[in-house]
C-alpha positions in Angstrom: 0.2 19.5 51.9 3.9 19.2 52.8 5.8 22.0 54.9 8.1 23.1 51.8 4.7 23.5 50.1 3.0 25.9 52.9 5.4 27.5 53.3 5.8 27.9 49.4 2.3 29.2 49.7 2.7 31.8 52.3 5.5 33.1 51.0 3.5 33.7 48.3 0.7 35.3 50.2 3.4 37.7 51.7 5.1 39.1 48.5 1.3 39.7 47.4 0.9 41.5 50.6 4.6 43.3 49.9 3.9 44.2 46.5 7.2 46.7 45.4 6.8 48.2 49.2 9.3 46.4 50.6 8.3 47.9 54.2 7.4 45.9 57.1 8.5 42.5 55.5 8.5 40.7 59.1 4.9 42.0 60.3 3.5 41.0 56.9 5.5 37.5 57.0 4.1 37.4 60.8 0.1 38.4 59.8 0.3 35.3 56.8 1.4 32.5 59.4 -0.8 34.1 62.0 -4.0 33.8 59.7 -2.6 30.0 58.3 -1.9 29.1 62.1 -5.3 30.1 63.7 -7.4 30.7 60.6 -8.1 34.4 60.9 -6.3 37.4 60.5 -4.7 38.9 63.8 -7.0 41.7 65.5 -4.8 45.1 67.0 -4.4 43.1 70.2 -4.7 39.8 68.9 -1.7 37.7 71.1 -2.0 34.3 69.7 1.1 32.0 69.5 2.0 31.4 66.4 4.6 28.8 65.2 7.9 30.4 65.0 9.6 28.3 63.0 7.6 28.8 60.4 7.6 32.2 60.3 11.7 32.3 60.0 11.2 30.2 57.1 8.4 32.0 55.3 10.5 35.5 56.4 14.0 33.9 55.0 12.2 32.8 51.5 10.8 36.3 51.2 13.2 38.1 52.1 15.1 35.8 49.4 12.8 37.2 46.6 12.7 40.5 47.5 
């Protein structure tokens, strides 16, 4: 899979998370590159690194189709 298309994919996965809400775009943006980045869902304390530059992409596409 190419980048454009992950992060096609996530952003995706976000606006399904989103729905009409529109609230707390960047956690939700954060949580789908966290679970594609170390294949789980982040816990309440969960610190892992995730890659940032992803995340500004999937956040600016979203944000893009909101």
């Amino acid at each position: 899979m190419t980048t454009d298309q992950i992060i096609n994919q996530l952003t995706i996965n976000a606006l399904e998370i989103i729905g009409k809400s529109r609230n707390e775009i960047e956690r939700t943006c954060w949580v789908v590159v966290h679970e594609y980045c170390n294949g789980a869902k982040p816990s309440e304390y969960d610190i892992r690194e995730i890659d940032e530059s992803l995340y500004l992409k999937v956040l600016e596409r979203v944000k893009g189709q909101l």
